[in-house]
C-alpha positions in Angstrom: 0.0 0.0 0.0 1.0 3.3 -1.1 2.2 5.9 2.4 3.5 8.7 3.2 6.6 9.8 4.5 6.4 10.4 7.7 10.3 11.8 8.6 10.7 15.2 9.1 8.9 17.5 12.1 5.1 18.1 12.0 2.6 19.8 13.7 -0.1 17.8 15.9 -3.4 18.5 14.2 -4.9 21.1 17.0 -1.9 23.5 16.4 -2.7 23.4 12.6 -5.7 24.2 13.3 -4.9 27.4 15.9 -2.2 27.9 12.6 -4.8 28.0 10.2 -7.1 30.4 11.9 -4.6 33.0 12.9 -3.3 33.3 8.7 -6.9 33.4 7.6 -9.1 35.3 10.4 -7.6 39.3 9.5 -8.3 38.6 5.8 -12.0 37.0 6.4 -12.4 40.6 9.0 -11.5 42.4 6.3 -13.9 40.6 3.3 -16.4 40.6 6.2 -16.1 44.4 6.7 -16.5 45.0 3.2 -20.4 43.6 3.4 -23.0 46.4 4.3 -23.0 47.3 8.2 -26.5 45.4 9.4 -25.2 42.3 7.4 -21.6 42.9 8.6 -22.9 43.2 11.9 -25.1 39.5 12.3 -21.8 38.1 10.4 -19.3 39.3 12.9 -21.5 38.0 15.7 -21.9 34.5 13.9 -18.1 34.0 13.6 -18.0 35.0 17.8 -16.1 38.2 17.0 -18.4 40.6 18.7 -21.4 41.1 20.4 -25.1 41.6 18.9 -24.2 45.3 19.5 -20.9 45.1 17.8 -19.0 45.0 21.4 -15.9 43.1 20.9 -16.3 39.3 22.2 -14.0 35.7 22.5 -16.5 33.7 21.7 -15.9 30.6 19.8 -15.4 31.1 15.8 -15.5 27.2 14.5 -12.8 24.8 13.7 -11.7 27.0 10.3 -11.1 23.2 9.1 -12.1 23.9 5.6 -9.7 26.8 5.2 -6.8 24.7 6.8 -7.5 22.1 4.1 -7.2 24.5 1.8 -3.6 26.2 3.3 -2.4 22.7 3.2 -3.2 21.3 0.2 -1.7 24.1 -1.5 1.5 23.3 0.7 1.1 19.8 -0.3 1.8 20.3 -3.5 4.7 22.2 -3.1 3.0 25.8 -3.3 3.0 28.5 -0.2 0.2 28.4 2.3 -0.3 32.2 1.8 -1.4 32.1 -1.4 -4.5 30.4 -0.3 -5.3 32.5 1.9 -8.0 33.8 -0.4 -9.0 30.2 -1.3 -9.4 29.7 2.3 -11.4 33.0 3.3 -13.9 31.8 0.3 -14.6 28.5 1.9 -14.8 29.6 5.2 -17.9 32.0 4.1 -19.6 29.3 2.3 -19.3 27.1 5.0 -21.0 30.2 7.3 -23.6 31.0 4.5 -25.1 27.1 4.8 -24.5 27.6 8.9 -26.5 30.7 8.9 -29.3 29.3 6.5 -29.1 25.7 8.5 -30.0 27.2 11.6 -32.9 29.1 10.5 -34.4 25.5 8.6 -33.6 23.5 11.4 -35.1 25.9 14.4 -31.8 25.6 16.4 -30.9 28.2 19.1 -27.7 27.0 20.2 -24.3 27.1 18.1 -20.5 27.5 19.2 -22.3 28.1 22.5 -24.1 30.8 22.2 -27.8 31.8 20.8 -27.8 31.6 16.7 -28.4 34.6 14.8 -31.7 34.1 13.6 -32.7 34.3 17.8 -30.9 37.7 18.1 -31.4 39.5 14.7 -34.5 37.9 13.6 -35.0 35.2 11.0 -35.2 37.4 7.6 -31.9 39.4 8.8 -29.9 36.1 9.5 -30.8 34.3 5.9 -29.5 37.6 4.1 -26.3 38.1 6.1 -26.0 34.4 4.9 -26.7 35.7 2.0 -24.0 38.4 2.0 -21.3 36.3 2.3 -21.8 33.6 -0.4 -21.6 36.6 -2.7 -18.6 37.6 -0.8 -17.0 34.9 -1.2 -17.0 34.8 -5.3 -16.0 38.1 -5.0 -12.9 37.2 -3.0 -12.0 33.8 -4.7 -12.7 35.8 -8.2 -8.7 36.6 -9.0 -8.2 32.9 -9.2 -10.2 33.2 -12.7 -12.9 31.1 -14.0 -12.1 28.0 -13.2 -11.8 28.3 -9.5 -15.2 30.1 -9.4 -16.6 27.0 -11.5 -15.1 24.5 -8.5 -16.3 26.9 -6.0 -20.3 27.4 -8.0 -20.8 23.5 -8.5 -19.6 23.0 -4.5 -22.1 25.3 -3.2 -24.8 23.6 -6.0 -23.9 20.0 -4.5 -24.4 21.8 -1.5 -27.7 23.2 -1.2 -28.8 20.2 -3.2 -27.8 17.9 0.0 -29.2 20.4 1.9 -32.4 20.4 0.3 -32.8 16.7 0.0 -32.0 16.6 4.2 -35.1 19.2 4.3 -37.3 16.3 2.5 -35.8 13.5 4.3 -37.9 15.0 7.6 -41.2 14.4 5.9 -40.7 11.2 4.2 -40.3 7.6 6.0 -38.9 5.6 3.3 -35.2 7.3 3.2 -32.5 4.6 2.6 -29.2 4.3 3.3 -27.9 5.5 -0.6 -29.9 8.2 -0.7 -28.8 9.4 2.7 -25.4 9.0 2.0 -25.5 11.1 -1.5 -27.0 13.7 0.6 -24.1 13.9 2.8 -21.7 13.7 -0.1 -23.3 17.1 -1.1 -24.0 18.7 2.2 -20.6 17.7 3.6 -18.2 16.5 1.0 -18.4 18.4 -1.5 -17.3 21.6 -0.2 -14.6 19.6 2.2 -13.7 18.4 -1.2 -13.7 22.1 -3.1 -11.6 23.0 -0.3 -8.6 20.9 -1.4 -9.1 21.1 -5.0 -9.2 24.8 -4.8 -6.0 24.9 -2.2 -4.3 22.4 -4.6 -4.8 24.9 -7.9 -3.9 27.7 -5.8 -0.1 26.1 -5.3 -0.4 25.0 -8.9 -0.5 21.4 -8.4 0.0 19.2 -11.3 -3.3 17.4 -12.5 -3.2 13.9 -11.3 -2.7 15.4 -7.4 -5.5 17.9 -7.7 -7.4 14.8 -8.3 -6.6 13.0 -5.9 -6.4 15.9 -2.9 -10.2 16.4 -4.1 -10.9 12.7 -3.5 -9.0 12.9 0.0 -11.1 15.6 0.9 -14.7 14.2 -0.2 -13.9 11.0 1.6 -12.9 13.4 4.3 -16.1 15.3 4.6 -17.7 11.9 4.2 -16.2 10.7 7.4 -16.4 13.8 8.8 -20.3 13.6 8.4 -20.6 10.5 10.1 -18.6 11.9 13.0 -20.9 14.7 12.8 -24.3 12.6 12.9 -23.0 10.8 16.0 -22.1 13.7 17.5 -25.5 15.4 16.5 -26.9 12.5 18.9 -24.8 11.7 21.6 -22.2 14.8 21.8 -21.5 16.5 24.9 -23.0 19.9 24.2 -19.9 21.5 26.4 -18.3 20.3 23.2 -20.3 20.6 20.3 -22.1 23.5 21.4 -25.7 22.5 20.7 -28.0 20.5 23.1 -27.8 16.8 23.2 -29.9 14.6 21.1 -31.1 17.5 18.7 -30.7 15.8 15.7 -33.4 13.5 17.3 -35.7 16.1 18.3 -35.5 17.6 15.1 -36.4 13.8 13.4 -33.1 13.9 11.2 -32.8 11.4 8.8 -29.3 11.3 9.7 -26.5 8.7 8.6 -26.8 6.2 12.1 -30.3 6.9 12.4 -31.5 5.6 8.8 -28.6 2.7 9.0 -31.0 2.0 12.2 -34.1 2.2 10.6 -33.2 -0.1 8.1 -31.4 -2.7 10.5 -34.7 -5.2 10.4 -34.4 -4.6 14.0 -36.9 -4.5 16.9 -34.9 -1.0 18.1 -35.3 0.0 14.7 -38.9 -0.8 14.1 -39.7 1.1 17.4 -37.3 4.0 16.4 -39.6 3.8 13.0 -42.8 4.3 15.6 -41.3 6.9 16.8 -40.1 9.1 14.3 -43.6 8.6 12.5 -45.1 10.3 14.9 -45.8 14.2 15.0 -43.1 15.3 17.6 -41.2 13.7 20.3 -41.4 14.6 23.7 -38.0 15.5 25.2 -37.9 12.7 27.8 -38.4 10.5 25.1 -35.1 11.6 23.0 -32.6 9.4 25.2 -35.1 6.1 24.6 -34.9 7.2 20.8 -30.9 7.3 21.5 -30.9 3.8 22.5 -32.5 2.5 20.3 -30.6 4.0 17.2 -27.9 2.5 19.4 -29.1 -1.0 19.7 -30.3 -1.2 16.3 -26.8 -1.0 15.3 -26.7 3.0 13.7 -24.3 3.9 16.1 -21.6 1.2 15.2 -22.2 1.3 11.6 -21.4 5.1 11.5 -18.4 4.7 13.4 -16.9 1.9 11.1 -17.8 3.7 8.1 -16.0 6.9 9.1 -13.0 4.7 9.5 -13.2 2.9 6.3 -13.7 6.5 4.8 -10.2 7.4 6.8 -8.4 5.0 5.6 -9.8 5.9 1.6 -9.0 9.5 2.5 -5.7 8.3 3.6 -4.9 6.5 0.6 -6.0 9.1 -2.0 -3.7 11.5 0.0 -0.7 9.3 -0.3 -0.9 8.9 -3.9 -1.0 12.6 -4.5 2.5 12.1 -3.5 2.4 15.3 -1.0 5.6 17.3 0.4 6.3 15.7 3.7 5.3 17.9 6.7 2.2 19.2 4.7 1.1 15.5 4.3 1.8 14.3 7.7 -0.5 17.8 9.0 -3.3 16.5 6.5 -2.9 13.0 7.9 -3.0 14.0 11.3 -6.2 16.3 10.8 -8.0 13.7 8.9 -7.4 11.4 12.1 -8.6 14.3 14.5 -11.6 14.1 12.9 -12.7 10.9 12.0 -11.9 10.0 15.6 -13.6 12.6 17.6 -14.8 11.2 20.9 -18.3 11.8 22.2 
């Protein structure tokens, strides 16, 4: 099997990540203060910067793991990592945009620990700062010409189209495994994936690594997802800043819960039952936890984010990266696919 060399001094994957937000965060501020001041005022307080009156604040901004991806890939094949900068700032408000516009479609209060902005500003204000910076973001990823803003156009299509299909998935009972994972491909991967492709043309990769640093990242954001859905169920909300079991309360057709569903289980019969009904009741959302649990959703997830790992892993390895770059997109790929909860 094709590895990577692993000689030479790299950084563990949280200090990448502390890296990767202190190169990027004064060029997002500045594309961010370029947007008109209402909009510039519900973004800043989504990315933890300041207060819902504009008073500075510390509050938690987000992993920034799409821009890292993007640093490093361009790194990885051989370019610098502050050429992407751009590349990185353009993802990063993307990512926001669909965070902005998730929150307001799935009625959640909580994220990074603190109320969303639709709670604050109001639910019309928060979809057009959301808005604001997807148009942003072209307009800061536009220097890299047309074909970048191709990579980054069909990424945001793939995601609003998994988006959309999670959106149906909530009023339909028949959602199979397939379908749900081709939703996550889009909602998830494919801007994971973007990421890499568009950090791997900004250090002018040759063709066959672009490739392959796009696969890396889709199997990536596939894993990731899983990781994500687990989380969504049985994270610690000290960690993941949203309350426990809301993907359950919110009947998400999420990855372990349709694996459950479709287990031909008792658990997943009764979970059926129970996501057919109108609402559940918030005493009921740990039973409904169990029983994705014992129907086998749970450990299905899990072994699929580390089959995706090791894919990830491989594609990465054949792109034949520079060594510490590599070893920093090995390591984060790891982080994430084995994220405890």
């Amino acid at each position: 099997m094709t590895t990577i060399d692993t000689r030479g001094g790299a950084r563990p994957a949280g200090e990448v990540l502390t890296w990767s937000r202190n190169l990027i965060e004064p060029a997002l501020r500045e594309a961010v203060g370029k947007l008109p001041e209402s909009m510039r005022l519900i973004a800043g307080y989504h990315f933890g910067w300041w207060d819902e009156r504009g008073r500075p604040s510390t509050s938690d901004g987000g992993k920034a793991l799409r821009p890292t991806l993007a640093l490093l890939t361009a790194q990885a094949v051989g370019g610098d990592a502050e050429v992407a900068v751009p590349v990185g700032v353009a993802v990063e408000m993307v990512h926001n945009f669909s965070l902005l516009h998730d929150d307001v479609m799935d009625r959640d209060t909580t994220r990074r620990h603190r109320p969303t902005a639709w709670t604050v500003f109001g639910t019309g204000a928060a979809i057009l700062a959301g808005d604001a910076l997807l148009t942003q973001a072209f307009e800061v990823l536009s220097p890299f010409g047309p074909t970048a803003l191709r990579v980054l156009s069909t990424a945001v299509i793939d995601l609003l189209e998994g988006q959309s299909a999670d959106l149906r998935f909530e009023q339909r009972g028949d959602v199979d495994t397939a379908e749900c994972i081709r939703m996550a491909e889009g909602k998830t991967g494919a801007l994971l994936g973007a990421s890499c492709t568009l950090g791997a043309l900004a250090g002018e990769g040759r063709e066959d690594q672009i490739d392959r640093l796009t696969e890396y990242g889709k199997a990536f954001g596939l894993a990731f997802q899983h990781i994500d859905d687990l989380l969504g169920i049985w994270g610690d909300p000290a960690v993941t800043g949203k309350p426990v079991h809301s993907d359950l309360a919110n009947r998400k057709k999420s990855l372990p819960v349709v694996a459950a569903l479709h287990s031909g289980t008792d658990a997943g019969r009764e979970l059926d039952t129970l996501y057919r009904r109108d609402d559940l009741e918030a005493a009921e959302l740990p039973h409904a936890a169990e029983l994705v649990d014992r129907a086998g959703g749970r450990a299905w997830s899990q072994e699929q984010a580390d089959t995706l790992l090791a894919q990830a892993l491989h594609h990465l390895a054949v792109a034949n990266p520079v060594p510490r770059p590599g070893i920093e997109l090995v390591a984060l790929a790891r982080l994430v696919a084995r994220r405890q909860f």
